[in-house]
Backbone as a printed PyTorch tensor [residue, N CA C, xyz], in Angstrom:
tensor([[[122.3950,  46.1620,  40.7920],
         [123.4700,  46.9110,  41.3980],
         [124.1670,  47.7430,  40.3220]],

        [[124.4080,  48.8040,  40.7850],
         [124.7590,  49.9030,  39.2980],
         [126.1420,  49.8380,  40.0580]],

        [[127.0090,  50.1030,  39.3270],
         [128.8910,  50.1000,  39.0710],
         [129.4370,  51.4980,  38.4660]],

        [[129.9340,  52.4970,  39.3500],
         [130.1000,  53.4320,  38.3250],
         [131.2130,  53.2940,  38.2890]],

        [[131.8570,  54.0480,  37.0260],
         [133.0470,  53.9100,  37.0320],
         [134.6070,  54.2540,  37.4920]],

        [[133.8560,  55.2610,  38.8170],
         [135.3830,  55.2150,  39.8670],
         [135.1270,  54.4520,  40.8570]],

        [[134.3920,  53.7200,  40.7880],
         [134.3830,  52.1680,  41.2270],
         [134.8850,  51.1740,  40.7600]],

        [[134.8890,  51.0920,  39.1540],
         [135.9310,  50.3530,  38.4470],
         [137.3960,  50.9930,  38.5590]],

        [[137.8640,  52.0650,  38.6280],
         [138.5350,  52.7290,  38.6390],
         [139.4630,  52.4140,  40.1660]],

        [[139.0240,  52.4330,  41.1660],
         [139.4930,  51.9750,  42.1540],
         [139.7480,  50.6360,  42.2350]],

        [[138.4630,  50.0180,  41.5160],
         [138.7600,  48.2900,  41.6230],
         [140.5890,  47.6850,  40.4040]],

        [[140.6000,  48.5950,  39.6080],
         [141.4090,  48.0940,  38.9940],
         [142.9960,  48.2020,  39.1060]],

        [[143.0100,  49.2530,  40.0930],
         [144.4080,  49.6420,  40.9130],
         [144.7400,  48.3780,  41.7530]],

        [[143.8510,  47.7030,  42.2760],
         [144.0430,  46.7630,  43.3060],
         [144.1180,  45.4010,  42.3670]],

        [[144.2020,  45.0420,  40.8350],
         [144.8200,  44.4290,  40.0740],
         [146.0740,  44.0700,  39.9100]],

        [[146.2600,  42.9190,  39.8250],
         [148.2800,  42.4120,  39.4170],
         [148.0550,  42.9700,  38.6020]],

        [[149.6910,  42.8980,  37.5330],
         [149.4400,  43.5120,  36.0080],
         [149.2340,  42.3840,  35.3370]],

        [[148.9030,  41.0780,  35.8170],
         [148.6910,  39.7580,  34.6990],
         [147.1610,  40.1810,  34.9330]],

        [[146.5320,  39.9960,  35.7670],
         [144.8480,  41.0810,  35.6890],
         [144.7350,  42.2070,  35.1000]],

        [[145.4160,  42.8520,  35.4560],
         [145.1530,  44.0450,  34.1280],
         [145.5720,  43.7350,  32.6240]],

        [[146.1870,  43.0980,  32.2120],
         [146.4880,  42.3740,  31.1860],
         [144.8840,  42.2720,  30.6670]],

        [[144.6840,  40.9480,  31.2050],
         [143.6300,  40.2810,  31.0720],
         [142.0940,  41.7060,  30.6640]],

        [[142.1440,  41.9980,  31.6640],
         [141.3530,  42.9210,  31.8800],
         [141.3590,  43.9360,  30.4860]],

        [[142.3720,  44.3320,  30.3100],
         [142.6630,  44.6430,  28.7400],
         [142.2740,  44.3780,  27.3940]],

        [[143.1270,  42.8720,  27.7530],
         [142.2150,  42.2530,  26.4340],
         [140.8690,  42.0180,  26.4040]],

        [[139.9460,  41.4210,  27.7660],
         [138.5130,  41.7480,  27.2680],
         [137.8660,  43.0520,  26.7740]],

        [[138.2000,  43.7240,  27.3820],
         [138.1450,  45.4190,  26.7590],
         [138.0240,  45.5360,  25.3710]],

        [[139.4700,  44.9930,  24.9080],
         [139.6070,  45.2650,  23.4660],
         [139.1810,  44.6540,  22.7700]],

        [[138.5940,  43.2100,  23.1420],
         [137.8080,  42.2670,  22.5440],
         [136.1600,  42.6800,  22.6290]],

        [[135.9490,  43.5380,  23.6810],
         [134.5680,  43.9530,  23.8050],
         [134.7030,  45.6330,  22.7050]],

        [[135.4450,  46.3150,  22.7690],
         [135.4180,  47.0480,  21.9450],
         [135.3130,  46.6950,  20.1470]],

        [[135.9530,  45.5920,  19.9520],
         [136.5330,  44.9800,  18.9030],
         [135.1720,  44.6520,  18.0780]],

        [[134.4030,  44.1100,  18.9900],
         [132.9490,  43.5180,  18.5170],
         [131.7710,  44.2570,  18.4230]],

        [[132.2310,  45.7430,  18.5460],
         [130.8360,  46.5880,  18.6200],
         [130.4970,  46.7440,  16.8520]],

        [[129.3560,  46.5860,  16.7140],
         [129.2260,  46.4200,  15.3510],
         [129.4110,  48.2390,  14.6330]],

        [[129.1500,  48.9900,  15.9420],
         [128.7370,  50.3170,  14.7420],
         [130.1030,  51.0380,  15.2490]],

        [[130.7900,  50.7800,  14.2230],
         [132.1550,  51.7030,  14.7580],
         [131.9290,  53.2940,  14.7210]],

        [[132.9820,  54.1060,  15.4490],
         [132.3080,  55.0710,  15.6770],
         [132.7110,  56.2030,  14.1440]],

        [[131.8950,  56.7180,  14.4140],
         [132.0170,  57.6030,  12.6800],
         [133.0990,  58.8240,  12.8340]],

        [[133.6790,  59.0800,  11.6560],
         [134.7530,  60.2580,  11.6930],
         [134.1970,  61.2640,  11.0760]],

        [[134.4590,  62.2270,  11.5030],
         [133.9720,  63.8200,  10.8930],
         [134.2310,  63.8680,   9.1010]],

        [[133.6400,  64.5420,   8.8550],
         [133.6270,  65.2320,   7.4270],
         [135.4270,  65.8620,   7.5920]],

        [[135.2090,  66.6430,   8.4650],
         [136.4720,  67.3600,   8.4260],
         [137.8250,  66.5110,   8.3280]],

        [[137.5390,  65.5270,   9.6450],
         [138.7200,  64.4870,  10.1880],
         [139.3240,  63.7930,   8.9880]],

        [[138.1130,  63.2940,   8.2760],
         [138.2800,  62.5680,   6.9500],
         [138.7310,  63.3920,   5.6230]],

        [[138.6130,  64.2090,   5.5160],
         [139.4640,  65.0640,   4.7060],
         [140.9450,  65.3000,   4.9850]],

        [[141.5390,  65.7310,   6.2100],
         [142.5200,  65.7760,   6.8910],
         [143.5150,  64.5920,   6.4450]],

        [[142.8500,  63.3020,   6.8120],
         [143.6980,  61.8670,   6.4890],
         [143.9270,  62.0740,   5.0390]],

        [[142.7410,  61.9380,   4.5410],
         [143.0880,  62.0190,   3.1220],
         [144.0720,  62.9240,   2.2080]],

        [[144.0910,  64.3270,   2.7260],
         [145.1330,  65.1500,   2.2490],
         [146.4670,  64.6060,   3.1390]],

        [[146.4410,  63.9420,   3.6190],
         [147.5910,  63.7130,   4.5760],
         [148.2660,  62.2140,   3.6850]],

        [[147.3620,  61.4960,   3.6870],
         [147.4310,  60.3350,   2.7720],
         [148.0970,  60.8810,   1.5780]],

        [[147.2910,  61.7020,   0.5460],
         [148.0750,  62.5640,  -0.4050],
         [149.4070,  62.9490,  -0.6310]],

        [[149.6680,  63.5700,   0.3460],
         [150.7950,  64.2850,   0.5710],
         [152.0870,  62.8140,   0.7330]],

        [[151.8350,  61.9860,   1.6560],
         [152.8260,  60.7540,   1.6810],
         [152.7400,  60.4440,   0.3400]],

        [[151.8460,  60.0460,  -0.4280],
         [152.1420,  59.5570,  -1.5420],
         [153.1690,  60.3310,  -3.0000]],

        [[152.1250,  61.8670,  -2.5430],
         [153.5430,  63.0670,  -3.5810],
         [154.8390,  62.7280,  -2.7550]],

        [[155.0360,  62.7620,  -1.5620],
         [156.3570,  63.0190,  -1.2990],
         [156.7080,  61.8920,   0.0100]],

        [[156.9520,  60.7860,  -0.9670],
         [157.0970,  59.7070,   0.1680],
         [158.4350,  59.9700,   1.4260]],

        [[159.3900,  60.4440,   0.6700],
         [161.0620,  60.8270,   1.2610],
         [161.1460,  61.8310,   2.4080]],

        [[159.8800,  62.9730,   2.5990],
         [159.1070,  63.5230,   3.5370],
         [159.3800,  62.9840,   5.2280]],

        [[159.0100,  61.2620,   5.3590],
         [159.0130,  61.1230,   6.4180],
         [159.7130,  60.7640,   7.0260]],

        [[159.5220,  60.5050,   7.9750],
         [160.5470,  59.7980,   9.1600],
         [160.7590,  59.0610,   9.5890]],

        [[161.8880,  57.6530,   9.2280],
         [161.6000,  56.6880,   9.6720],
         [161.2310,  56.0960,  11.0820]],

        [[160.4290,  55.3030,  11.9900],
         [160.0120,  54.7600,  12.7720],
         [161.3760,  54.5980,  13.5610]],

        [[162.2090,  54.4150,  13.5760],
         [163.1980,  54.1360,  14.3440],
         [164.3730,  55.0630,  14.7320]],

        [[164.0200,  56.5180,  13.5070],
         [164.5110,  58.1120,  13.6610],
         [163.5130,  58.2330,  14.7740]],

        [[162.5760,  58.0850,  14.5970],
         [161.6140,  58.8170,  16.0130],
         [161.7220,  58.4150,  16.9220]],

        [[161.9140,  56.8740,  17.0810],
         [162.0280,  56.3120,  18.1350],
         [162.7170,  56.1100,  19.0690]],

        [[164.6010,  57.1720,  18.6550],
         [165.3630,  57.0540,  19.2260],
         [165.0680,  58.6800,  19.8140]],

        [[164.3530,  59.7250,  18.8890],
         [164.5980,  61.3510,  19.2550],
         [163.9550,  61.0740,  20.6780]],

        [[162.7310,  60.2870,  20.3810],
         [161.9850,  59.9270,  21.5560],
         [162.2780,  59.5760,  23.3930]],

        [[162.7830,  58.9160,  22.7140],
         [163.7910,  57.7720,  23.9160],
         [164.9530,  58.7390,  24.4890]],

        [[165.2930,  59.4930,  23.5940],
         [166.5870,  60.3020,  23.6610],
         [168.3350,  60.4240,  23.5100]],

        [[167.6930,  58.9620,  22.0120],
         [169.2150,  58.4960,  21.9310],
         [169.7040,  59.1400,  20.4940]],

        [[169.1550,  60.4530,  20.3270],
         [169.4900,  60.8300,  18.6880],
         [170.6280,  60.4370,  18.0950]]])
């Protein structure tokens, strides 16, 4: 029996959220265990790295996690 996936897709709307929970974590546990993770570009990987760079010249640059988290939310 083949399952496509707006068949899962429908099936998972009709989930509590303690099932989708669940449903989640096997996911991420089935993702978790794939041995060949997926590869990043030449480009992508340059990007981090100058990005990486740059935090390290100029650590004072960023923003703390909890500045964003309020611009976010909308409690500046």
């Amino acid at each position: 029996m083949s399952v496509t996936l707006e068949k899962i897709e429908k099936e998972v709307r009709t989930l509590s959220v303690a099932e989708k929970r669940e449903l989640f974590d096997l996911l991420w546990l089935e993702l978790a265990s794939d041995e060949e993770p997926e590869a990043i570009s030449d480009e992508l990987k340059a990007e981090l790295e100058r990005r990486l760079e740059d935090i390290r010249q100029n650590p004072e640059a960023g923003i703390p996690w909890e500045q964003v988290k309020r611009e976010i939310l909308g409690g500046k």
